[in-house]
N, C-alpha and C positions, 0 to 999 in steps of 0.2 A: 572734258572726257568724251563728248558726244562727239564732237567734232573730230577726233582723232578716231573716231572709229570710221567716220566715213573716211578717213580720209585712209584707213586700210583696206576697207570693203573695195574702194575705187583701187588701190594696187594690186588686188589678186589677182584678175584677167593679167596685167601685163606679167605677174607671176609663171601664171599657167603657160603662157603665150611661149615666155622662153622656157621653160621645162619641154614644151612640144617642138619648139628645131631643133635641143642639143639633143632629145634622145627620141626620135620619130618613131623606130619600133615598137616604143611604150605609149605611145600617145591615147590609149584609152585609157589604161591604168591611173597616166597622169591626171588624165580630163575625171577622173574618176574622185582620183584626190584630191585635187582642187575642190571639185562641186563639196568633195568632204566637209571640204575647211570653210569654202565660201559658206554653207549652209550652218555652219556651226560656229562661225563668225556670227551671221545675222542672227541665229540663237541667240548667241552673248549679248550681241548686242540690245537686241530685243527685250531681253531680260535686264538690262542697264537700265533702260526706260522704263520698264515697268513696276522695278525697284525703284526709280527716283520718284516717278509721277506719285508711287504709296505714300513714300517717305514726304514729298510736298502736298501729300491731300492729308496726312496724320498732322501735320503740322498749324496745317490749316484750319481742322479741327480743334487743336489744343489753342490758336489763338483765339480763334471762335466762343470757344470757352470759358477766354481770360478775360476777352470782351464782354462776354454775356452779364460775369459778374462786377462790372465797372459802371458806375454812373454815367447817363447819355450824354452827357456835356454838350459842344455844339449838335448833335442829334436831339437833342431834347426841341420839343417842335418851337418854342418862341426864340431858344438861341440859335436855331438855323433860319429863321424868316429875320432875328438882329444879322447873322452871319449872310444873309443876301442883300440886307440894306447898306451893310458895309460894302463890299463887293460892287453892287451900283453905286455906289457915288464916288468909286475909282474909275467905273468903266463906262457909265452914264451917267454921269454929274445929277444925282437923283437917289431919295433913299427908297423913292417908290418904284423898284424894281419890275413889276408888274407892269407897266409902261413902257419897256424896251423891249418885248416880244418882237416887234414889227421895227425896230430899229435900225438900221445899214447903213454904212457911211466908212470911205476910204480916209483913213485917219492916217496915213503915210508915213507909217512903220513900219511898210516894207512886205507887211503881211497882206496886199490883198482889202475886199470888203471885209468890215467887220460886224457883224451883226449881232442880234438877241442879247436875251439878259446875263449872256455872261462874255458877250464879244465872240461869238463862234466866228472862225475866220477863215477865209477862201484860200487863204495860202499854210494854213497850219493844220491841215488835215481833218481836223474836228466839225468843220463846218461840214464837209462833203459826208462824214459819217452819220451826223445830225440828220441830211437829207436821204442816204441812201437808207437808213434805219425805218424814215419817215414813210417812205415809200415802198418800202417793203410790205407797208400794214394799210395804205394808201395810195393805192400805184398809178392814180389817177389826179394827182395833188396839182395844184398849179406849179410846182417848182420841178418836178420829173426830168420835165425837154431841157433843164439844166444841166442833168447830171454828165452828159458826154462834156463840154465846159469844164465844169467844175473836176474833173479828173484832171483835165488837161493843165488847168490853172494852179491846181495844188502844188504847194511846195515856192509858190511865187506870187508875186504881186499886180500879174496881169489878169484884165478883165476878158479877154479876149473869150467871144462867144457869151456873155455874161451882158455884155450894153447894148441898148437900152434898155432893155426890159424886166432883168434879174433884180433891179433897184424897186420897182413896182413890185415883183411877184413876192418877195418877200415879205413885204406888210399889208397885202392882199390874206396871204395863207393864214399870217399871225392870226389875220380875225377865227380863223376858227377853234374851236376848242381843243382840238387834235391837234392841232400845231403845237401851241402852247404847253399842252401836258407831254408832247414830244420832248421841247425844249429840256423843260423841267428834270424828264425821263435822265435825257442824255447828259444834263448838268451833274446829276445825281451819278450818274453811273462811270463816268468819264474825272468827275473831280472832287465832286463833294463827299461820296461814301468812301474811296482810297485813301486819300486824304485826312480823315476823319479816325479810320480805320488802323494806319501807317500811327499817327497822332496818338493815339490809345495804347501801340504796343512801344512807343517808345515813352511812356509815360508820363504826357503831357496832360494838362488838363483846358479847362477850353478856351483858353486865350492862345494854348497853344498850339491845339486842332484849327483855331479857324485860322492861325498865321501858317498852318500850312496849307491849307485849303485857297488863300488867299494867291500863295506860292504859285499854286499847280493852275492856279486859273491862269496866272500870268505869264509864267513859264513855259508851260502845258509837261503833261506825263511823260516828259522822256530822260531818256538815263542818259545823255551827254552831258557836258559837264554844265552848261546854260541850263539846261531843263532842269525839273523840280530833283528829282532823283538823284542829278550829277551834283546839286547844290546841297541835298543832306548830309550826300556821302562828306562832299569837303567838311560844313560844318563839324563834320561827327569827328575826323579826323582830326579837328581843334579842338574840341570839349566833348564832354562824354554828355550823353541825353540819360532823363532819369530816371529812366529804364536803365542804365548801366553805372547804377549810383552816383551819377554828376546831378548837378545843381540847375533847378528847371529855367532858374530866372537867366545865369550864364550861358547855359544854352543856347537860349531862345535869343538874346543879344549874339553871339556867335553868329546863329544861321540868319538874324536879321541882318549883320552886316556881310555875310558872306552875298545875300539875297542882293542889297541896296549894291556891292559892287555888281556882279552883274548885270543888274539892269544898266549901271551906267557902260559900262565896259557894251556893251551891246547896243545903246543910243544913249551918247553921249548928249550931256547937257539936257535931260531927261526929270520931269519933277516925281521926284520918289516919296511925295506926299502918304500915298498910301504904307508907307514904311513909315517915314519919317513924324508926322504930322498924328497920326492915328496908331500903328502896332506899338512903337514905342512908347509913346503915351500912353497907351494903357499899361505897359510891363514897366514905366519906371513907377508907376501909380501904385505897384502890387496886383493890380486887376485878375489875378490870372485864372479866373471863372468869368470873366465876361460879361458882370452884372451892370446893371443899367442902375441910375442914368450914365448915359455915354457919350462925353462931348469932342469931337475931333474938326478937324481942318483938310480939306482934300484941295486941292489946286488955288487956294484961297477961298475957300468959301466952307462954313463953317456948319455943320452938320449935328443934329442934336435928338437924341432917342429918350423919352424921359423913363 
């Protein structure tokens, strides 16, 4: 609906335009009417937006709400420090997460460096926002004289403006505490609380928050059909989530396999360990709270929470 209104606002001039050659005599009265219309157009339209923005901040409220009186599942603080160790020993072959702050290294998947404890990457946008965020509150960071770079590089796999030195500055800054709790900040706000949040209102419980959490890390948050978003919607479209009285464990089988195709569909010959190896095993287990002990397999090497 928004869009169709710009897309009137932008015709009124050429409206006006021809009302002023066919009848020139009138051409104030016209310009008069037009301004009429044009100005009671963007009323309307103004008032569309300030009617939806209500209706999605009431909404937002009332999930807020539903959230509030639900158990924390993967937010509860031990199952989201279980929910990072899982997560590093997909993306850091390591359950000690807390070691990969200062990590970087071009793993030739097309995205670019991939750095930190959750992979922020120079070609998927996230990593530039980690820094520009960083530097906002920091504007003197060792990583700054990168940001003209890292624009450039985003959205692709070149280093250009980024070698030699962006490989250094990066586990230079980790030593500091501010980096770090940066890191953390943006993990948090970019995948873990959305994530978590999306998981809760479709009435999952926390085997089934951190498998979407896991999603979005690897996916990243966007709505095409690859990304985290364009992957529920399909799943949802095969089985109903239990939020919409479907069954949590078919579900979550659904959107795993929707998940494990496209990662391959997108790199082929790809080890979908962290699918195959570990979410599944937990859900043909029953697991579907998350409880420890927790034993899984990532790239062959075997992982163990007691």
């Amino acid at each position: 609906m928004k869009r169709v209104g710009v897309l009137l606002l932008g015709a009124l001039p050429v409206i006006a335009a021809g009302v002023y050659l066919a009848v020139p005599d009138d051409s104030a009265d016209s310009a008069d009417t037009a301004s009429s219309v044009s100005s009671s157009s963007q009323a309307t339209d103004k008032s569309a937006r300030d009617d939806a923005k209500d209706r999605a901040e009431e909404e937002r409220e009332a999930d807020d709400a539903l959230i509030a009186d639900l158990p924390p599942g993967l937010a509860a603080p031990a199952k989201k420090e279980l929910a990072q160790q899982l997560v590093s020993s997909a993306e850091n072959s390591t359950t000690k997460w807390r070691t990969a702050y200062g990590s970087i290294e071009d793993v030739g998947d097309g995205d670019g460096y991939t750095a930190g404890i959750v992979g922020f990457c120079t070609g998927t946008h996230d990593l530039l926002m980690l820094v520009e965020r960083y530097t906002e509150a920091h504007p003197d960071n060792g990583l700054a004289k990168y940001l003209p770079a890292l624009r450039e590089v985003d959205g692709s796999d070149s280093h250009e403006g980024l070698d030699p030195g962006f490989t250094a500055a990066w586990p230079a800054e980790a030593e500091l505490p501010a980096f770090r709790a940066a890191q953390e900040e943006e993990r948090d706000r970019v995948y873990f609380e959305p994530a978590v949040r999306l998981a809760k209102l479709d009435g999952l419980g926390t085997l089934g928050q951190f498998v979407y959490y896991d999603a979005m890390v690897f996916h990243g948050p966007d709505t095409d059909a690859e990304g985290f978003y364009g992957l529920r919607e399909r799943a949802m479209a095969k089985a109903r989530t239990p939020g919409q009285g479907g069954s949590e464990k078919a579900y979550l089988d659904t959107f795993l396999d929707v998940r494990e195709q496209a990662m391959r569909d997108k790199r082929p010959g790809i080890d979908t360990s962290r699918v195959d190896t570990a979410q599944r095993r937990f859900l043909a287990a029953g697991n579907m709270e998350l409880a420890t002990p927790l034993v899984w397999e990532m790239y062959g090497d075997t992982y163990r929470v007691p």
